[in-house]
C-alpha positions in Angstrom: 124.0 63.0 -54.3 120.2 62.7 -53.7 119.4 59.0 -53.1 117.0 57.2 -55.4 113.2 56.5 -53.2 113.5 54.0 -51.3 111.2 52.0 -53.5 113.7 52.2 -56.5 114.4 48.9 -58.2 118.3 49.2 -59.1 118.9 47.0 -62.4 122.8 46.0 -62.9 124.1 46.5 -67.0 126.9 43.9 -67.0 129.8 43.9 -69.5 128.7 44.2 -73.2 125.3 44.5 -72.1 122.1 47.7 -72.1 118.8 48.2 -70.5 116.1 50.4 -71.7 113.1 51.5 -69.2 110.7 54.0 -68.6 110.3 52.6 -65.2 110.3 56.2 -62.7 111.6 53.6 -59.9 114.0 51.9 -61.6 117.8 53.0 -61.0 120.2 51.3 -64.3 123.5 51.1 -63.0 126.5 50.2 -65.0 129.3 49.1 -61.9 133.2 48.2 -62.2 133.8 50.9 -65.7 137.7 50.4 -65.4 138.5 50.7 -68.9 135.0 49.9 -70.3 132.5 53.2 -70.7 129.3 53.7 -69.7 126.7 55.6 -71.7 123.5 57.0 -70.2 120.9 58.4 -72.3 118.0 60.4 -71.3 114.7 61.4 -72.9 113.3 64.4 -71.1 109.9 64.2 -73.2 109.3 60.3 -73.4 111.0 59.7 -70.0 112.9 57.0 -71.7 116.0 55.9 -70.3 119.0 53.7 -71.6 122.2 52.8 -70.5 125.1 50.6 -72.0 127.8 49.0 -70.9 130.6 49.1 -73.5 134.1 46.5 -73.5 135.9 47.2 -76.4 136.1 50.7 -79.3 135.1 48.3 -82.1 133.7 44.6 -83.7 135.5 44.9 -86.9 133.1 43.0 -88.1 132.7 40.2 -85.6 128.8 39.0 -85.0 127.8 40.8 -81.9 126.4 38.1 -79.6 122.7 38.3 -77.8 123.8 37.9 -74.3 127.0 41.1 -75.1 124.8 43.2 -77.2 126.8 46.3 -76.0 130.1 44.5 -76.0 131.8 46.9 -79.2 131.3 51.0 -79.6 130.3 50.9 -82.9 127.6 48.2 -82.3 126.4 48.7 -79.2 125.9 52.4 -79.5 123.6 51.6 -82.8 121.8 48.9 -81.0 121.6 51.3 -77.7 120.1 54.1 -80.1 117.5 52.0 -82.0 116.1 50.6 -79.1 115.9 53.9 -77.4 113.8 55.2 -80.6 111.7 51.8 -80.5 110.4 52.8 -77.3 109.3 56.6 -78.0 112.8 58.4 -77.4 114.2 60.8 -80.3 118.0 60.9 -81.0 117.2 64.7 -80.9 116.3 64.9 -77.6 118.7 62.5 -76.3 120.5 63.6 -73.0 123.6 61.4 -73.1 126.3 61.1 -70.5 129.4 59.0 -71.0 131.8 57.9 -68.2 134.8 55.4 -67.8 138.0 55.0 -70.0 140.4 54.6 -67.4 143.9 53.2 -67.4 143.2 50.8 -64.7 146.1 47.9 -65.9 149.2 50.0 -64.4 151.6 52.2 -66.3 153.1 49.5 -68.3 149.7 47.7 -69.7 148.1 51.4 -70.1 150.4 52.7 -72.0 150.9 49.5 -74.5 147.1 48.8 -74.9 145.3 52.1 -74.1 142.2 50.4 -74.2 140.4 53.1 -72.5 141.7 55.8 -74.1 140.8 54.2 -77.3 136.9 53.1 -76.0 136.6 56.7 -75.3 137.5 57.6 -78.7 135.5 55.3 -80.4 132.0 56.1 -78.1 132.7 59.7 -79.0 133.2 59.0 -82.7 130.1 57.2 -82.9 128.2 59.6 -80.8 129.2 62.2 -83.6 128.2 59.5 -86.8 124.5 60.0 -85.1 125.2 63.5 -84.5 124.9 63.7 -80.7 127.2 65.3 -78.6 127.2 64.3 -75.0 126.0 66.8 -72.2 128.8 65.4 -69.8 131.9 63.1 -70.0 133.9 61.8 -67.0 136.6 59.5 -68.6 140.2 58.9 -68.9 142.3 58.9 -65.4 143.4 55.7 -63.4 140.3 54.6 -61.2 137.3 52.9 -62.2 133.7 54.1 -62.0 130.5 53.5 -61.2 127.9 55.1 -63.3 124.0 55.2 -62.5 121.1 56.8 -64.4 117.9 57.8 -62.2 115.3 56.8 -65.1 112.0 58.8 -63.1 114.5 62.3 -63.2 117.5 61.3 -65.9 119.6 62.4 -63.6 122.6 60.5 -63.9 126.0 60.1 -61.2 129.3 59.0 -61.0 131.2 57.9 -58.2 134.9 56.1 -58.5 135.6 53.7 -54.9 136.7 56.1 -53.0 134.5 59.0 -53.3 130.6 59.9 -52.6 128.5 59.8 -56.0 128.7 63.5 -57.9 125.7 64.3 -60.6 127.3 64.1 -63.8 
């Protein structure tokens, strides 16, 4: 992994939240992706860079709170997308990475809830309802992640607790 200057600012996307920047030394890092997925998107033209921080596949309905914006797929990846566009990125042109999904509650839970497996499912299916296919996925499996999106490059890495950071 190449290491972000030492300048860069590194901004922390909690649960059911996103962060847009254009910012070359800002670093937007989504920690602790157990079962939740992280979605990086990249604008190689506009330098725009998002990243969300996804809890659950969907709001069936629910009102999506200010302060968990991201909290649902199907919201969050709409909200994550419009705000991209609002600040000069095109869907088009989008360079999106997704990581997380794991089945991080033991055998038992995992199998019962699949809460990963099914955030995975719904972040792709919505990904495909705006027609964007992501250029990398690292999800499923039993650990959780760290993902991290290098806003000045769009270079984005993942790293699990027990391993060095790998480019995505």
């Amino acid at each position: 992994m190449t290491a972000p200057p030492s300048e860069a600012r590194r901004v922390s996307v909690g649960i059911g939240q996103l962060a847009i920047s254009r910012d070359p030394k800002e670093v937007l890092v989504a920690y602790g992706l157990g079962s939740c997925i992280g979605i990086s998107c990249y604008d190689p033209q506009s330098r725009v860079s998002g990243l969300a921080h996804v809890l659950l596949p969907s709001s069936d309905g629910k009102r999506v709170e200010d302060r968990e914006p991201a909290r649902f797929a199907d919201t969050g990846i709409d909200l994550l997308l419009r705000r991209l566009a609002e600040a000069g990125a095109s869907p088009r042109r989008l360079i999106v990475k997704v990581a997380g999904g794991a089945a991080v509650l033991g055998p038992a839970n995992a199998e019962k809830f699949k809460i990963g497996e099914r955030n995975a499912e719904a972040i792709r299916e919505r990904l495909k309802h705006h027609g964007i296919a992501p250029a990398a996925t690292d999800v499923g499996g039993a650990k959780g992640r760290t993902l991290e999106v290098h806003v000045g490059t769009g270079k984005t890495f993942v790293r699990t607790a027990a391993s060095p950071a790998n480019e995505l």
